[in-house]
C-alpha positions as a printed Julia matrix, in Angstrom:
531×3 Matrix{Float64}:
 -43.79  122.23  -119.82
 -43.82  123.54  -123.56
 -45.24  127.28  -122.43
 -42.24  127.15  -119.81
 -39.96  126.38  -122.54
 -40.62  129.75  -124.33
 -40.81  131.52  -121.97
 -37.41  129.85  -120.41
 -35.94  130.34  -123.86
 -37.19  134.16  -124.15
 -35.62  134.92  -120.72
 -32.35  133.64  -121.39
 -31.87  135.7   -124.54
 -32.78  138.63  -122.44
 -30.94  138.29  -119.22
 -27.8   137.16  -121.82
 -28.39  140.39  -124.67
 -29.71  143.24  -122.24
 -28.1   143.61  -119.21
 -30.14  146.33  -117.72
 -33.24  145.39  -115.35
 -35.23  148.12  -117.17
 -35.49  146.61  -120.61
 -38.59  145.26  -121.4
 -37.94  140.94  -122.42
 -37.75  140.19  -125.87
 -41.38  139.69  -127.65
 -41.61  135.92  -128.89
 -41.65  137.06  -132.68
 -38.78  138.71  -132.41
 -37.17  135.76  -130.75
 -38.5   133.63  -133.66
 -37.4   135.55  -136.31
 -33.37  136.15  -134.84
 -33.82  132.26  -134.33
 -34.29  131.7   -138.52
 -32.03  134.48  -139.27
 -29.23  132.58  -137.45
 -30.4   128.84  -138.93
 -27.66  127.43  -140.97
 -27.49  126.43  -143.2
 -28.81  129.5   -145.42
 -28.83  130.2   -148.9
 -27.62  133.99  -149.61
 -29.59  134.84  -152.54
 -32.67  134.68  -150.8
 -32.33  135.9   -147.12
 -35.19  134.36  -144.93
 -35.77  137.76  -143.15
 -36.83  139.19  -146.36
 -39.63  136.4   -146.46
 -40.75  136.78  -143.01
 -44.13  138.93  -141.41
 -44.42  139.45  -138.04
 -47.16  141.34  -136.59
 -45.25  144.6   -136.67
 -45.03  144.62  -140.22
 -46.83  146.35  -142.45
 -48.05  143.76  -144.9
 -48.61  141.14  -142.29
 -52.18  141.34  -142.31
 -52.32  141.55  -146.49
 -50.1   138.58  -146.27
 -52.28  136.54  -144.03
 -55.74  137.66  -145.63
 -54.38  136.82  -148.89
 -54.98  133.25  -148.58
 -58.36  133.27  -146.33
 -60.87  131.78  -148.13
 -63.17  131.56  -145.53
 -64.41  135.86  -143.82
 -65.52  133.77  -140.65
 -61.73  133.14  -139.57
 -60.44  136.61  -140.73
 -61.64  139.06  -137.87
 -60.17  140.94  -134.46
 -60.97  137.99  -132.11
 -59.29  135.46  -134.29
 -55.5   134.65  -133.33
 -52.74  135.94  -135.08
 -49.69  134.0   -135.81
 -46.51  134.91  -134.38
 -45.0   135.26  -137.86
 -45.51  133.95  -141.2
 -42.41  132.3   -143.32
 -43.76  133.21  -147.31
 -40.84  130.34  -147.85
 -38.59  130.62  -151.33
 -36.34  128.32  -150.69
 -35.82  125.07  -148.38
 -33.32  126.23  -146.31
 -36.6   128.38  -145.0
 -38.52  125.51  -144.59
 -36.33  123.81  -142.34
 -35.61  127.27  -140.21
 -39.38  127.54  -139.88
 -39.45  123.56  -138.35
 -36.27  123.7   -136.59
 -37.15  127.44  -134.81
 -41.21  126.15  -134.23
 -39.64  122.98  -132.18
 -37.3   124.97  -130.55
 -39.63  127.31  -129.22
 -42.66  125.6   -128.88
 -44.73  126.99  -131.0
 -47.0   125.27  -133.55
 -46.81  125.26  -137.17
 -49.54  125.88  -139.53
 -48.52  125.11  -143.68
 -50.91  126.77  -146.21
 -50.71  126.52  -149.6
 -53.95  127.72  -151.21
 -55.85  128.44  -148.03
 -59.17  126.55  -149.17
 -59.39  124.44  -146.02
 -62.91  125.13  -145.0
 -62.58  125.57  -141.29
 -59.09  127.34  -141.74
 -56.71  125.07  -140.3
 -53.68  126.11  -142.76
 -54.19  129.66  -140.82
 -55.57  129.25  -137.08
 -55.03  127.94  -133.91
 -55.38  127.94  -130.18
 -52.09  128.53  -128.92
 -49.29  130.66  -130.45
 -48.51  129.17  -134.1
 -46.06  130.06  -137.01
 -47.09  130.08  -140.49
 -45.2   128.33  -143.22
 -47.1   130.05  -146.41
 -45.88  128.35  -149.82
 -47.07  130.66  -152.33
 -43.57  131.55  -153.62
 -42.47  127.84  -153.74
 -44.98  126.67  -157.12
 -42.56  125.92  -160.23
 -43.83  123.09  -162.93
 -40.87  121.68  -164.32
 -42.02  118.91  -167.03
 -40.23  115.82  -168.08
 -39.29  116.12  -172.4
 -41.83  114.0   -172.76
 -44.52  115.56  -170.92
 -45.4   112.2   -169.1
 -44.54  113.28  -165.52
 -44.25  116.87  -164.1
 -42.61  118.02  -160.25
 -45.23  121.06  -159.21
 -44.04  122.61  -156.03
 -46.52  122.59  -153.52
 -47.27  126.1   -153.51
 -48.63  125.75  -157.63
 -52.28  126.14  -157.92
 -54.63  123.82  -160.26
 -54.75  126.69  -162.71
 -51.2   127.13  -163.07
 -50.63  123.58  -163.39
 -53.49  122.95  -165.82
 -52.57  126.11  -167.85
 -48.83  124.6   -168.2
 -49.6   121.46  -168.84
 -52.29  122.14  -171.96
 -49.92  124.7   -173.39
 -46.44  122.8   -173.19
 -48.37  119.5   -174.63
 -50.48  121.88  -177.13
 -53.35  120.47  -174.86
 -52.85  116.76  -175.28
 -52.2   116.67  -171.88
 -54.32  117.14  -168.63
 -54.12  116.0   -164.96
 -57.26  114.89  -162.82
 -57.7   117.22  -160.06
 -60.37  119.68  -158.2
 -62.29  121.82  -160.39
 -61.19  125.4   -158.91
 -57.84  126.76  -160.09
 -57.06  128.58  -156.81
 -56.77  125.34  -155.1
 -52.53  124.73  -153.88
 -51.22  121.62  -154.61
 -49.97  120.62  -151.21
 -53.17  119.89  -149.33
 -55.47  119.54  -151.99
 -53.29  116.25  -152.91
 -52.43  115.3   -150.11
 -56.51  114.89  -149.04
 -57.03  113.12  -151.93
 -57.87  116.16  -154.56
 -60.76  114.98  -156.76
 -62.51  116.17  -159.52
 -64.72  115.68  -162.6
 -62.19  112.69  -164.31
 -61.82  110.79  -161.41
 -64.66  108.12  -162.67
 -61.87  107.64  -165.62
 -58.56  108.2   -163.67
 -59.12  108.17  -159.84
 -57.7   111.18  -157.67
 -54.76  113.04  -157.54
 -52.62  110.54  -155.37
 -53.59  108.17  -157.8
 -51.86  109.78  -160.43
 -49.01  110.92  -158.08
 -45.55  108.65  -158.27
 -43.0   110.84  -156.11
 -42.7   113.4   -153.19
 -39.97  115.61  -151.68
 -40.57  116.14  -148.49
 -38.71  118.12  -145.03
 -39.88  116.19  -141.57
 -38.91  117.0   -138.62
 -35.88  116.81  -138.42
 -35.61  119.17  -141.06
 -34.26  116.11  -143.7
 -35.05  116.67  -147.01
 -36.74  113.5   -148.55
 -37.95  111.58  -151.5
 -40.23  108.48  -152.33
 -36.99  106.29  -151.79
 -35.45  108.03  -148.84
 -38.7   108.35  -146.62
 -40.13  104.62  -147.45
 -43.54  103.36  -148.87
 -45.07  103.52  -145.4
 -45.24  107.39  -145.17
 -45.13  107.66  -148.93
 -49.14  105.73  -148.69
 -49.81  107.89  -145.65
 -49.23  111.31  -147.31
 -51.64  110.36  -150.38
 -54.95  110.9   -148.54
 -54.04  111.04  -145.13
 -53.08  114.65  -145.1
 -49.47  115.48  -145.39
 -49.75  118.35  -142.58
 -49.53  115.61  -139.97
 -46.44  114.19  -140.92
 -43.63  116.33  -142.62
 -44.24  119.67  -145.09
 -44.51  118.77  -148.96
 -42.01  120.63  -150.86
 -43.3   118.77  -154.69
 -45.16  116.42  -155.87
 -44.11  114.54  -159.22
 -47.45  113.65  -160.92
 -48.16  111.68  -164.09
 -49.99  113.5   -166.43
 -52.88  111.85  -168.27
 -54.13  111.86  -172.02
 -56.69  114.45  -172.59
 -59.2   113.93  -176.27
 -58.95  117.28  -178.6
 -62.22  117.81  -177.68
 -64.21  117.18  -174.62
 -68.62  117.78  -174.26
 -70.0   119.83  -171.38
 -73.24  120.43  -170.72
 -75.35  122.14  -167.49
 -78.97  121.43  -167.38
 -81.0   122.91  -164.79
 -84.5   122.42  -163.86
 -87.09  123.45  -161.52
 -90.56  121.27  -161.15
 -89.81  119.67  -164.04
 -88.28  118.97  -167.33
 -90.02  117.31  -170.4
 -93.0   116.51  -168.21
 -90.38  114.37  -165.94
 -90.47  116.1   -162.41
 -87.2   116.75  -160.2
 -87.84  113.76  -157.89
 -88.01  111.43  -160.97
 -85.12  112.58  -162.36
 -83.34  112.73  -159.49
 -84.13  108.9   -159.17
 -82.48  108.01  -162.29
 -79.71  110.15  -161.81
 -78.69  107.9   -158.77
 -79.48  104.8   -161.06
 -76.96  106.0   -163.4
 -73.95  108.29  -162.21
 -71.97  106.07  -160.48
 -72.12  103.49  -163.47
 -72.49  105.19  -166.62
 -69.08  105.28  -169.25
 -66.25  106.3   -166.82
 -65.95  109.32  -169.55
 -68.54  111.36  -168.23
 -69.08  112.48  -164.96
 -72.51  114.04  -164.01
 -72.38  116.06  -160.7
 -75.92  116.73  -159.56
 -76.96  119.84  -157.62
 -80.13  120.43  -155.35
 -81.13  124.52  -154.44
 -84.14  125.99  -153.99
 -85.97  128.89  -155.9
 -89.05  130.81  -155.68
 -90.02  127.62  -152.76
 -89.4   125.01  -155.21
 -86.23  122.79  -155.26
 -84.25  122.82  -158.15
 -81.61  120.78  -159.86
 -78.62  121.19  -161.86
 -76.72  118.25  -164.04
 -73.75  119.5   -164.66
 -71.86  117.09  -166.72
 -68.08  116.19  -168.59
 -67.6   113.87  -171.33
 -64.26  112.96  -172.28
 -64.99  112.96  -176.4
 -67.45  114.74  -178.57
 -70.88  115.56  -178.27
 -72.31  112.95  -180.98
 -70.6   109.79  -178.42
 -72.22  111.7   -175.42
 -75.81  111.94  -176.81
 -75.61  108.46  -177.63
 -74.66  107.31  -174.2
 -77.64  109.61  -172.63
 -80.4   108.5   -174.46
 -79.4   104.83  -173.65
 -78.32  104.77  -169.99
 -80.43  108.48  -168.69
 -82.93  109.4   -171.8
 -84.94  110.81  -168.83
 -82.92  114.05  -168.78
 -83.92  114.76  -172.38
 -80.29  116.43  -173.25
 -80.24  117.31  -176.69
 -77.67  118.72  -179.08
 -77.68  122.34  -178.56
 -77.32  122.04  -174.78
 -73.78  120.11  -175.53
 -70.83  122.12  -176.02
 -67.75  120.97  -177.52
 -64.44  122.77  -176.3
 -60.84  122.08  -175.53
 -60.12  120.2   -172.35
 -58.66  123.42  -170.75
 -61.58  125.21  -171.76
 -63.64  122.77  -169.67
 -62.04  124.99  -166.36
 -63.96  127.9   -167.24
 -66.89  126.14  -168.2
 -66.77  124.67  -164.56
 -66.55  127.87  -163.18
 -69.94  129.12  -164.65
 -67.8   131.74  -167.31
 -69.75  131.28  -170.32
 -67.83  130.18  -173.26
 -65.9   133.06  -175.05
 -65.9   135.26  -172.3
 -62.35  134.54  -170.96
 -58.83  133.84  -171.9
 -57.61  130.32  -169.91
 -55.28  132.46  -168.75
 -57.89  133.54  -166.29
 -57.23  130.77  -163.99
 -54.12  131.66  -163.21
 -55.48  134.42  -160.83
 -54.42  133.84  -157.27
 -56.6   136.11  -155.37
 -60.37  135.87  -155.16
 -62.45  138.89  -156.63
 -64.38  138.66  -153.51
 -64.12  137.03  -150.31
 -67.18  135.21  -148.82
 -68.08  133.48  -145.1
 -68.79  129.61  -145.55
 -69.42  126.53  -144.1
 -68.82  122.97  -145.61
 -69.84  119.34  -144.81
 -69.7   115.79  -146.55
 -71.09  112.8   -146.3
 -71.11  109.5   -148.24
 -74.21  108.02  -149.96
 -73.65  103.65  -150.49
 -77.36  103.09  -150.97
 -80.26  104.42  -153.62
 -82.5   107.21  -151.82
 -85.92  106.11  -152.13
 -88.77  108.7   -153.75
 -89.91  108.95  -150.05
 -86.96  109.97  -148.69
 -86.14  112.68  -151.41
 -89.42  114.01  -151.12
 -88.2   114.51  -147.03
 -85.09  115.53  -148.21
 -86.74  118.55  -151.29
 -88.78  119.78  -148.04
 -85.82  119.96  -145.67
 -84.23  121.9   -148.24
 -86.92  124.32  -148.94
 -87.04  125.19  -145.1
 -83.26  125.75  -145.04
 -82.48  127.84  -148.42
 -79.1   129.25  -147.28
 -78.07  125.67  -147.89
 -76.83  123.54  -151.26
 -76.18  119.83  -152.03
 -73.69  118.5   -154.53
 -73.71  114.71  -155.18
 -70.59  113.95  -156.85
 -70.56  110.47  -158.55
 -67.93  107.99  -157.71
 -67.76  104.24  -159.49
 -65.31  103.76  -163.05
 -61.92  104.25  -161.63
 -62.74  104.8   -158.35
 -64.39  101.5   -157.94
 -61.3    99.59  -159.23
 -58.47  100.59  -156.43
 -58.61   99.15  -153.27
 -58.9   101.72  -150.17
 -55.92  100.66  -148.84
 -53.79  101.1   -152.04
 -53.65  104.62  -150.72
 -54.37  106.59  -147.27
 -57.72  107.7   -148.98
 -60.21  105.11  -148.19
 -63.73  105.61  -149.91
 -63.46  103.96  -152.98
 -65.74  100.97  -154.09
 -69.37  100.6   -152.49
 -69.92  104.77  -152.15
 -72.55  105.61  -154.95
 -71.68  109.42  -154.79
 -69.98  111.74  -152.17
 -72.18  114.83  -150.69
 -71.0   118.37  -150.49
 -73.28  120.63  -148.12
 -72.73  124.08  -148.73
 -73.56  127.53  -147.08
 -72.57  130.48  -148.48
 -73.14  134.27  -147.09
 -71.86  137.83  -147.84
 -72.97  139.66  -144.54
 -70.56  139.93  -141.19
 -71.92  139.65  -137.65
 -73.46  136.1   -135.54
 -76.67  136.06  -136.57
 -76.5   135.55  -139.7
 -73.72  133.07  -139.22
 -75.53  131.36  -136.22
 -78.5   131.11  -138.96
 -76.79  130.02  -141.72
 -74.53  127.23  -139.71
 -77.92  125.95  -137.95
 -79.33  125.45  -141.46
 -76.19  123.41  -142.43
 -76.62  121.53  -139.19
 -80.41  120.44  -140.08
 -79.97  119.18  -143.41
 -77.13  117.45  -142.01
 -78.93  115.8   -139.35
 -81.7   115.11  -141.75
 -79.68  112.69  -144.25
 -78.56  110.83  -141.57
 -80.84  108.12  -142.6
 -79.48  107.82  -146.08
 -75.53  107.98  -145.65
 -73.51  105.58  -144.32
 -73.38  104.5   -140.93
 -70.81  103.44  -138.36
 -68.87  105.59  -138.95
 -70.57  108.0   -140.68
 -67.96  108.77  -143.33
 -66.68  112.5   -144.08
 -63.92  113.51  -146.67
 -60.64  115.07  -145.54
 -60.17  118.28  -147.72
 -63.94  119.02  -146.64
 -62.7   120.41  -143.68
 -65.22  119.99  -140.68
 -64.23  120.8   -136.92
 -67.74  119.4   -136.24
 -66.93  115.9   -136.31
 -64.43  116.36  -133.55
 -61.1   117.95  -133.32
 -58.29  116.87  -131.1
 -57.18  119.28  -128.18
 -55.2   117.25  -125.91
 -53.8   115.61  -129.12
 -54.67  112.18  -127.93
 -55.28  108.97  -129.13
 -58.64  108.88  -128.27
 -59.57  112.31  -129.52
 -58.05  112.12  -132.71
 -59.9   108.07  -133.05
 -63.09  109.99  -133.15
 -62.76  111.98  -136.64
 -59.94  110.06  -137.67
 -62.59  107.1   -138.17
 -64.56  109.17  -140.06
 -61.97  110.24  -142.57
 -59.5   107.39  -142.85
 -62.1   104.22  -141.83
 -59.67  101.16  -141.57
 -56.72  103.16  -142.75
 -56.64  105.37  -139.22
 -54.48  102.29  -137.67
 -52.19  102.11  -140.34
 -51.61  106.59  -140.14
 -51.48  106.54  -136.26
 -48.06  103.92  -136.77
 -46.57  105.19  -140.12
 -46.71  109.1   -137.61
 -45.9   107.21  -134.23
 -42.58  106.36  -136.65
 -41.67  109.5   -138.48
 -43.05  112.18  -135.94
 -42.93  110.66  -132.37
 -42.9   113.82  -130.79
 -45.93  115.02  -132.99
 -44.34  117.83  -133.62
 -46.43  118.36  -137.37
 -50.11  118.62  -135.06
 -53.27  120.68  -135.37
 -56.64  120.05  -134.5
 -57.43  117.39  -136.47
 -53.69  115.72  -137.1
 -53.07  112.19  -136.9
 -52.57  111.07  -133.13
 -49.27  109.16  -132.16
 -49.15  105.93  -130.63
 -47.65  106.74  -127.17
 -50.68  108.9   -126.49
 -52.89  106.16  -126.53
């Protein structure tokens, strides 16, 4: 019935504008765009047709690319969207809803374009494009405790504002790359390197503005706790479009310790597997300060490890804390470097110290552009020295591919997983990122690279948890099942995996605000009357 309704709709405004029999009918886009040109109501100053791309115009492709972060969705074969709404204002947000519904067409919102398997940008069937790159203004309360950030900011802006109004007294605990937007990466969850002290994002997050729809604009108070829990963690894009979030800003020391220690074989005459031992005795437990995110490679056939650590205060507190609770690593003095909290976003970016103005982060487009493939898992149980030694040879026969064990415990720990839509909180020792990376177009190498995700995958299923086996939203992976039909059933089998005992509560809380699932993509929250 929907495909009949566009093309029902497309025939009516040509048999009622073009009353010759030798005009060709109306191309959809065109259709789509007269449709949010007419929507009222419409703010003057900013004319929607003067935000919109359709595939006739020149910068349509330059618009899309610009927010690919992933070459493997960015090629001839891959499906175009009908147009794409760069939205300034929220009168365009609710054309782009209100013109999607009434032509059938599905809506795709993309904010920094890091999902890994490109769902802010792709689908199967024909699809608009709600970019929010124009909509990212930081407006901070006089006392710099809260901030609104549109959900088209980035990290970087919103760290780079927030140190320089509060003359870096200030910081927020979020993801660790500056290009990240706002909207999904806090509405997944958004985690970084102070959530052992402060949690996620959501947990720092007290207010939303919102369209559904119905094209309503609303807040915390107007839309109700129920969808208010389900947008922080359970991915806004299912239920409604995040205009801003207001956030809580958090304390930051004058000076915070970083350090990155790598080794290969061994360090100190302590080998990787040993140290890798104590590091999972330790992370999740240590001070809630410092955060140690441990990274397995290989080189030259031999696996190697990086600790790449934060400590909220000076290098003197840090040492002390190491040589009591992980003296194995041997860190010493000179390895520690003291810098500005805002400096720390560099340092996490592998620019050496000094190199850089902060101001660096607030670049928006990537110096180069790179194919990928992500995965996640969740580790609630100490890997034995047998089953690292299986996992350091796995590795070495699949070197396209990287771990990163990010600790959880402190903070984390402390809020129950229902408080928010997020649920992986206490019990999960550290969270797994699996990463490919690779520079060169064509199948094979992407068939070779994704099989070598896929077998390191398949390895650690031993040491992860179990029933389900638990994956983390804004690690975007259409391998754990994506939802075609958009039923119940189909959307049970990742939502399980993302959302655990929460999935109930987000199919009722979107059976409620979007009955007619109108806010769906291939891995959106099902609605009850499916089932």
């Amino acid at each position: 019935m929907k495909s009949l309704t566009i093309h029902t709709l497309i025939i009516t405004v040509f048999f009622s504008t073009i009353p010759t029999s030798f005009a060709s009918p109306p191309r959809l886009e065109d259709v789509y765009s007269q449709c949010t040109t007419d929507f009222k109501p419409s703010n003057p100053n900013f004319p929607i047709q003067n935000f919109t791309y359709t595939q006739q115009d020149p910068s349509f492709l330059t618009i899309l690319n610009n927010y690919v972060r992933n070459l493997r969705y960015f090629n001839n074969t891959t499906r175009k969207p009908v147009a794409i709404i760069a939205a300034a204002d929220v009168t365009h947000i609710q054309a782009t809803i209100t013109c999607a519904n009434r032509l059938s067409l599905q809506l795709r919102i993309r904010s920094g374009g890091h999902d890994y398997d490109g769902m802010s940008y792709l689908s199967t069937v024909e699809f608009v494009v709600l970019d929010m790159f124009n909509l990212r203004s930081i407006e901070f309360d006089p006392k710099l405790d809260t901030a609104w950030v549109q959900s088209g900011a980035t990290l970087g802006e919103i760290y780079y504002g927030v140190a320089n109004k509060s003359n870096d007294l200030r910081g927020f605990p979020a993801g660790i790359c500056p290009g990240l937007g706002a909207g999904g990466h806090f509405s997944g969850g958004g985690y970084g390197n102070m959530m052992r002290k402060y949690g996620l994002s959501i947990d720092n997050i007290i207010d939303a503005k919102i369209v559904d729809a119905k094209g309503r604009v609303l807040d915390r108070s107007s839309m109700g706790e129920d969808l208010f829990w389900a947008l922080r963690g359970g991915g806004a894009a299912s239920f409604c479009v995040v205009l801003a979030w207001k956030i809580k800003l958090i304390p930051v020391p004058g000076k915070v310790t970083v350090f990155n220690v790598e080794t290969v074989g061994n360090r100190g005459g302590v080998n990787t597997t040993e140290l890798v031992l104590k590091w999972q005795e330790i992370a999740d437990k240590i001070d809630n300060n410092l955060f140690i995110r441990l990274t397995l490679s290989t080189s030259n056939k031999t696996v190697k490890a990086s600790f790449m650590g934060m400590f909220l205060g000076d290098s003197t507190k840090l040492l002390e804390i190491m040589n009591t609770d992980f003296p194995a690593l041997g860190l010493n003095k000179t390895e520690c470097l003291e810098m500005k909290w805002i400096e720390s976003v560099l340092f996490w970016l592998s620019i050496p110290p000094g190199t850089a103005p902060t101001s660096v982060m607030l670049n928006r487009i990537p110096q180069k552009q790179i194919y990928l493939k992500r995965k996640s898992d969740y580790v609630q149980k100490p890997i034995s020295r047998t089953g690292l030694d299986a996992i350091f040879k796995v590795l070495l026969e699949n070197e396209n591919v990287t771990m990163a064990w990010n600790p959880y415990g402190g903070r984390m720990s402390e809020i129950p997983s229902t408080e928010t839509a997020f649920p992986h909180r206490a019990g999960n020792m550290f969270k797994i990122q699996y990463a490919a990376n690779w520079l060169v177009q064509g199948e094979a190498v992407a068939n070779e690279c994704l099989s070598q995700t896929e077998r390191v995958f398949e390895a650690m299923s031993p040491y992860v948890s179990k029933n389900p086996r638990e994956a983390f939203l804004n690690y975007r992976d259409v391998d754990i099942g994506t939802s075609l039909n958009s039923t119940y059933e189909e959307g049970k089998v990742y939502g399980v995996k993302y959302f655990k005992n929460n999935f109930e509560r987000l199919v009722k809380v979107k059976s409620r605000v979007d009955p007619d699932n109108f806010f769906r993509y291939e891995q959106s929250i099902p609605v009850l009357s499916s089932h």
